[in-house]
C-alpha positions as CSV (number, residue, x, y, z in Angstrom):
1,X,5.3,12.0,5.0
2,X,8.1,10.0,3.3
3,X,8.6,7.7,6.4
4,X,5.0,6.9,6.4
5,X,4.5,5.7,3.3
6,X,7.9,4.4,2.9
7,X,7.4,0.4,2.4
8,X,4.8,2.0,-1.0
9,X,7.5,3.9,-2.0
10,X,9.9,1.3,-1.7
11,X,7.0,-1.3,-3.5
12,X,7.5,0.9,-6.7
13,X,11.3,1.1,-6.5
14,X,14.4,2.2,-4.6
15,X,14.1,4.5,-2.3
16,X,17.8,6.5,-2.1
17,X,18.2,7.7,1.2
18,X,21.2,9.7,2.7
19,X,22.0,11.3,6.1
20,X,22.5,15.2,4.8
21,X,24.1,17.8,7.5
22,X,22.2,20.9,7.0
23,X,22.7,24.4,9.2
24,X,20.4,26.4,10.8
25,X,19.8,30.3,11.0
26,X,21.7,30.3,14.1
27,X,24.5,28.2,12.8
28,X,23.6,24.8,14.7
29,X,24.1,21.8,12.3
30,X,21.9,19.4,12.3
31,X,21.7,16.3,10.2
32,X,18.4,14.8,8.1
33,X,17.5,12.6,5.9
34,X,17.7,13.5,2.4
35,X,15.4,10.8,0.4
36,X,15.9,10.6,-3.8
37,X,12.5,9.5,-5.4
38,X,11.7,8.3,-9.0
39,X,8.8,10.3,-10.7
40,X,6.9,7.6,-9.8
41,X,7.5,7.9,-6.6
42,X,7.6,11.5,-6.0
43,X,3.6,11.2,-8.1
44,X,2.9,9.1,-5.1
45,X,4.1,11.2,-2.4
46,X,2.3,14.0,-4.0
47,X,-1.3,12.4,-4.4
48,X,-1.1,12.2,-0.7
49,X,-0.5,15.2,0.2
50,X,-3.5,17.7,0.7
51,X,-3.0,20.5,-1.6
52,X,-4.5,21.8,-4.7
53,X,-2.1,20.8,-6.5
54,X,-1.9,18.0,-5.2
55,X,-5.3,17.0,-6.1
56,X,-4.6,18.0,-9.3
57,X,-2.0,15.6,-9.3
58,X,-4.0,13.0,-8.3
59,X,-7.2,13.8,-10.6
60,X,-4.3,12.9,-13.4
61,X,-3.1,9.8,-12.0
62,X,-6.6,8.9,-12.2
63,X,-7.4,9.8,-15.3
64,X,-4.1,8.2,-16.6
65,X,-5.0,5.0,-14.7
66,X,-8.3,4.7,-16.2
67,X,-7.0,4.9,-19.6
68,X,-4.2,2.6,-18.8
69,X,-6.6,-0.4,-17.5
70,X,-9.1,0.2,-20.4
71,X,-6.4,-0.7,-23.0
72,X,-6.2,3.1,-24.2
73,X,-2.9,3.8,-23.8
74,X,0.0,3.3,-26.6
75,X,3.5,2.5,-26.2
76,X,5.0,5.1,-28.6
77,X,8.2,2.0,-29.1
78,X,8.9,-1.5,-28.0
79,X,10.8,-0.3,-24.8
80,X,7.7,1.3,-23.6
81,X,5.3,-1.2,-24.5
82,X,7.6,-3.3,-22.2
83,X,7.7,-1.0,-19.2
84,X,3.8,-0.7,-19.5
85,X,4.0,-4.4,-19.7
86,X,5.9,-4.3,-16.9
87,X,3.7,-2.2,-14.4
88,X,0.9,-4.3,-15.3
89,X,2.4,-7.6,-14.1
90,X,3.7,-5.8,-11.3
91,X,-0.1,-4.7,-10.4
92,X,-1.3,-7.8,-10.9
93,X,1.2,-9.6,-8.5
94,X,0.3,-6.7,-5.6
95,X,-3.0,-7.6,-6.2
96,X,-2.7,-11.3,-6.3
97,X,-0.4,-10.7,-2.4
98,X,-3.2,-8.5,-1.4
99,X,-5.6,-11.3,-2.6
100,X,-3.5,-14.0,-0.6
101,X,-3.1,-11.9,3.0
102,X,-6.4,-11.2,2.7
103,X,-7.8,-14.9,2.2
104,X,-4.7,-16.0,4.9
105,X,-6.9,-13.5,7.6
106,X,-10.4,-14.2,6.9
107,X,-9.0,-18.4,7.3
108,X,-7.9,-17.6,10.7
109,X,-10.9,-15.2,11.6
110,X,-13.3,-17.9,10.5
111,X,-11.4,-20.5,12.1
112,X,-11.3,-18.7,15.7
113,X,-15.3,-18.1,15.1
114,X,-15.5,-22.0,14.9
115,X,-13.4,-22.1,18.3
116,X,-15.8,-19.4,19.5
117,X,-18.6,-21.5,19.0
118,X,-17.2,-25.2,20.4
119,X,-17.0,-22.6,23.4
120,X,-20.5,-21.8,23.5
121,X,-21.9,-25.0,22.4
122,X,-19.7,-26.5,25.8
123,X,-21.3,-23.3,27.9
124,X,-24.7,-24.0,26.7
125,X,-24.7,-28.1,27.7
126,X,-23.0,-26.8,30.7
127,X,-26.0,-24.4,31.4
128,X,-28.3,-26.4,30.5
129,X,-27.0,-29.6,32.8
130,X,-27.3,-26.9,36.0
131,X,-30.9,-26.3,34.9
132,X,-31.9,-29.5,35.5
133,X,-30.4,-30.1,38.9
């Protein structure tokens, strides 16, 4: 599940990673990868899971979301004030990438529509120029 959702892991911070010999019941050693999440992260990775608990976690998150975008929530000191300040800026840039790839493919979708049509415009005169013959 990590490896899946490893590049938004790795959008909320460092993702420690470390190749981990472990031993089976039989003895055979086999190596894996042992991955060290923040408790951001580690929320992350559970909302997607598909326990109970799980979506407990997540009905949290949402809850805690909600009240952070409404302006409800208060930094108990200036270091938190400036770590909430912080993950808003941080949201707001994803959002403003998100914004950008999104306008960069609907530019290139439109623009292949207007190739799409010259096409059919040309077919059309074609077909039309055989209909008089």
């Amino acid at each position: 599940m990590i490896k899946r959702h490893l590049s938004s892991l790795e959008a909320i911070g460092l993702v420690r990673q470390a190749a981990v010999p472990i031993v089976s019941g039989k003895g055979r050693i086999t190596t894996v990868t042992e991955y060290h999440l923040s408790r951001a992260q580690t929320a992350y990775i559970v909302g997607k899971a598909k326990t109970k608990r799980a979506v407990s976690m997540a009905v949290l998150m949402a809850e805690v979301v909600a009240m952070f975008t409404e302006g409800r929530l208060v930094a108990v000191d200036q270091s938190a004030a400036d770590e909430l300040q912080g993950i808003g800026d941080r949201e707001r840039e994803r959002r403003r990438l998100i914004h950008e790839e999104d306008k960069q493919a609907r530019y290139i979708a439109l623009k292949g529509m207007n190739r799409g049509r010259k096409r059919c415009k040309a077919h059309s005169r074609y077909l039309n120029g055989r209909q008089k013959t």
